[in-house]
N, C-alpha and C positions, 0 to 999 in steps of 0.2 A: 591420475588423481587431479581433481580440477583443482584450479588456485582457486582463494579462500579472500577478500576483499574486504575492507569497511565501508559499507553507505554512504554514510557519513563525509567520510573522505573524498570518494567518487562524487558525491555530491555539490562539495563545496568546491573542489578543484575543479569543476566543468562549470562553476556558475562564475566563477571568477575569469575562466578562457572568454566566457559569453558576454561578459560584461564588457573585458577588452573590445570586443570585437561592437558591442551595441551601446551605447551612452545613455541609453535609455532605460537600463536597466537598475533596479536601486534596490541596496537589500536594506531588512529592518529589522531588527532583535532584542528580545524582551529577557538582556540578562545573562545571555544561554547561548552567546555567539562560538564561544572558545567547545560547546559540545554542539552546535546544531553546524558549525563549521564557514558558518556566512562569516567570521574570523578571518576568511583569507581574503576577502572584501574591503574589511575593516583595514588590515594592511598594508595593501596593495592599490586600493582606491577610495582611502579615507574618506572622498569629498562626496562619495557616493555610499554609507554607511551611516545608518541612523542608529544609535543607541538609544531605546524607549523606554530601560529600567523596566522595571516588574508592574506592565501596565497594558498587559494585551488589547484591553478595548480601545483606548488611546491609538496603539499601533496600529490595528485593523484601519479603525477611522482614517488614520491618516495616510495607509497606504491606498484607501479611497480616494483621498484627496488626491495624491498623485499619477494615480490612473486616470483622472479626471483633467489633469493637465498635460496626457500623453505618456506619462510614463510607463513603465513594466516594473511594479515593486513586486519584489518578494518577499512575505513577511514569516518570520522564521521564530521557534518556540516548543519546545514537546510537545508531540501532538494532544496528552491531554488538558493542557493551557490552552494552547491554538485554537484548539475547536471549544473546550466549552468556559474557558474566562471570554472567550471573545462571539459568541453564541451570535448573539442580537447584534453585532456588528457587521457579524459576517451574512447576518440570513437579511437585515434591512439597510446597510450601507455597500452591498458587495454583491449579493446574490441576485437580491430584488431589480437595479440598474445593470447587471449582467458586466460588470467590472473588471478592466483585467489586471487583474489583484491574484497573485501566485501565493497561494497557503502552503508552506511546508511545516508539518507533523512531521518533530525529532523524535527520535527516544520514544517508537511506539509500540502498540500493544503491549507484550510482556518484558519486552529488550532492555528495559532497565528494571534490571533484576534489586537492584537491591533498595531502591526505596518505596519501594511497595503500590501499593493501589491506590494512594494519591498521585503517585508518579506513572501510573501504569492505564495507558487509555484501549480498553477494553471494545467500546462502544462508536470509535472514533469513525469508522467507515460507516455504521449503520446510521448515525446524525449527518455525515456531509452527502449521503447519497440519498439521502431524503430532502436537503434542500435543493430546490427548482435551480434549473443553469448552471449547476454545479460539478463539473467533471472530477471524480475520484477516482485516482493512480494510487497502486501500490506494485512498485518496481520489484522484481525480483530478486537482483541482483546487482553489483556495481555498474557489470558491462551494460546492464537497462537502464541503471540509473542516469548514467551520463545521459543518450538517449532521450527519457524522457524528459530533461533540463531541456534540453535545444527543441523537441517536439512543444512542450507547454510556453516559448517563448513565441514559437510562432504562429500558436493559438492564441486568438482574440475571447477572452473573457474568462471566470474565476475560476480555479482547478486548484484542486487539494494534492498535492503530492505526500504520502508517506514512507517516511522513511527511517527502517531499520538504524538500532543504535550498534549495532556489533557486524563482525566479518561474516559474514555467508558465503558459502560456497558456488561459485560462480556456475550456470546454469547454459544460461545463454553463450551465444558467439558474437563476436566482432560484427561480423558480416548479418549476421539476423536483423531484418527491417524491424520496428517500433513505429507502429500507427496509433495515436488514439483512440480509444474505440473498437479494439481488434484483438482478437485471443489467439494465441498460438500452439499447438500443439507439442509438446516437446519429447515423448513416448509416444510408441503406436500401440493397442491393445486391442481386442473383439470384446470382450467380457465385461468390463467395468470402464467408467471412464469418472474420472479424479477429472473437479474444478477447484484448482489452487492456486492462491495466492501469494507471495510475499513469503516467508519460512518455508511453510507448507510444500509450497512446490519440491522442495529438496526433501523433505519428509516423506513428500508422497512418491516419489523416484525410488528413495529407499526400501519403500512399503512394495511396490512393484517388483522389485528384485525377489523378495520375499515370497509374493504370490506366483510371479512365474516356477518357481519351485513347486509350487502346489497344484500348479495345472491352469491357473486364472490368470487368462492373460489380460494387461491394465493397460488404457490409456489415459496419459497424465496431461492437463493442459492447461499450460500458464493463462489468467485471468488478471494481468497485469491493470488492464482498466475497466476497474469495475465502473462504473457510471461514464459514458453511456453503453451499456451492453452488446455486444455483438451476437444478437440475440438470433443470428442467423447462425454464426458457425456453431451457438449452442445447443442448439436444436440437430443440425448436422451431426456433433461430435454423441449426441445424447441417443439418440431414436436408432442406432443399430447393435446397441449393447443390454446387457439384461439389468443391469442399475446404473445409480448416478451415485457420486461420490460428492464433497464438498468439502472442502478443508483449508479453514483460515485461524488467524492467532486474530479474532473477534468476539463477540457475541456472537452464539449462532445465530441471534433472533436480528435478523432485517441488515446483515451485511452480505456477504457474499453467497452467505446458501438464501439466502431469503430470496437473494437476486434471480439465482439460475430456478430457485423454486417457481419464481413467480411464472419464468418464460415457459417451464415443463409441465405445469399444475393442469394445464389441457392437453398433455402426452401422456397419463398414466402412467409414468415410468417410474418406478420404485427409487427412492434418495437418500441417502443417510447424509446426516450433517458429521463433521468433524471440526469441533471448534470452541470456543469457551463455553460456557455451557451457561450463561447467563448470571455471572456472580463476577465479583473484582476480584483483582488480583492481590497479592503479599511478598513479602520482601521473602528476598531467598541468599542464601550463600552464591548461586551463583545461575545464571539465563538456564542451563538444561535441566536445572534442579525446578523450575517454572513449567518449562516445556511437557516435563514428563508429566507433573502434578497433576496438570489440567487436560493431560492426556492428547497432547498436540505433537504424538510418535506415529513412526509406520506401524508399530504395533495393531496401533486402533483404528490404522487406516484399512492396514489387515483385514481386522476383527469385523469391521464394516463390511469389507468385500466379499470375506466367506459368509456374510447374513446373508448381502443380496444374492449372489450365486446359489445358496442353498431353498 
């Protein structure tokens, strides 16, 4: 059984190692430090912690400012504050001068179950992967998570990191490399091949399990950084199977199936999306009572697979 981890936690305790180690690092939060976990900044290196109240555009702006004086801030917020109270900061103070200004999206997609569709960013990958210079991560896992903290420090310019509000069950290994830009395969399959992101990946492992029972064998493959696309190994992993799979806790419209759509749309290759199905989300008793609702199970990763195979 794999261990089971919080984001959150992996996140904030490797940004705080990396700060020790870089002075140049500055985090910023809008309110939401003690749940987005730049908290352990706050503590540990006060004089590098900005507190900005419930003032995202402010925040952004000013984490421009400070990339503009050499720093490496990272500005921290549920992803759907992050991205759309701070919209026009982020696409004309940050994207547009190519800034290196580190966006972390807390508490995203459906992850924060209970305060529903104001709290719940739906849409957050298909808006950052549409602004120009914008690299968008959505880690798998804690063991990615760290990972991607040290990889994004030592990229020059703006990246969106998202990240899970709850423990997810650890996918990856220690020793697995993490490159920007680069998709990993984490199942071998002939028959289907699954592009998953973020939840999903472990949903679509599950749903594998499943269909080897039925005769259809699946290849699963983490899609850790969707923008910029590794539009080679996608094609690779795509053109020797009889469909494609897609599965994100997104809009289906213009995040991650939009993506591999776009690269396949000249492969004829048959694709089902799996993924929010274009409506917001609602408060629930509790994240798997979310999950199921909107149909983000191996069930319907299943029920996808037996279409394309049939």
């Amino acid at each position: 059984m794999r261990q089971k981890e919080n984001l959150r936690e992996a996140y904030g305790k490797e940004l705080l190692k990396c700060a020790k180690e870089n002075n140049k690092i500055i985090a910023l939060d809008a309110d939401l430090c003690g749940s987005t976990k730049s908290i352990y900044i706050e503590k540990k290196i006060p004089e590098r912690f900005f507190e900005m109240g419930i003032a995202e555009q402010n925040m952004t702006s000013t984490a421009a400012g400070l990339a503009l004086v050499g720093k490496i801030p990272f500005v921290h917020s549920f992803a759907v504050f992050a991205v759309g109270q701070a919209y026009n900061q982020i696409r004309q103070g940050i994207a547009l001068p190519k800034l290196n200004v580190k966006i972390i999206g807390s508490s995203c997609g459906l992850s924060d179950f209970g305060d529903g569709a104001t709290h719940q960013s739906v849409e957050d990958i298909s808006i950052m992967r549409a602004i120009p210079n914008m690299v968008v991560i959505v880690p798998v896992d804690a063991i990615e998570t760290r990972k991607v903290v040290r990889a994004v420090i030592k990229y020059n310019g703006p990246v969106y990191i998202r990240i899970n509000r709850n423990d997810l069950t650890n996918v990856t290994n220690e020793e697995d490399p993490f490159e920007i830009g680069k998709i990993s395969k984490v199942a071998e399959g002939s028959d289907i091949t699954i592009f998953a992101c973020g939840i999903m990946v472990s949903q679509a492992l599950e749903a594998r399990k499943t269909l080897l029972k039925m005769g259809i064998s699946t290849r699963v493959v983490n899609v850790s950084t969707i923008k910029p696309l590794d539009v080679e190994n996608v094609k690779k992993f795509a053109k020797d199977v009889k469909g494609v799979i897609t599965a994100e806790e997104n809009n289906i419209l213009g995040g991650l199936g939009g993506a591999i759509t776009e690269v396949l749309s000249e492969e004829l290759i048959k694709i089902k999306k799996v993924g929010i199905n274009d409506e917001f989300g609602q408060s629930a008793n509790c994240y798997d009572d979310l999950i199921n609702y909107y149909g983000l199970t191996p069930e319907n990763i299943v029920n996808a697979a037996r279409e394309l195979v049939s």
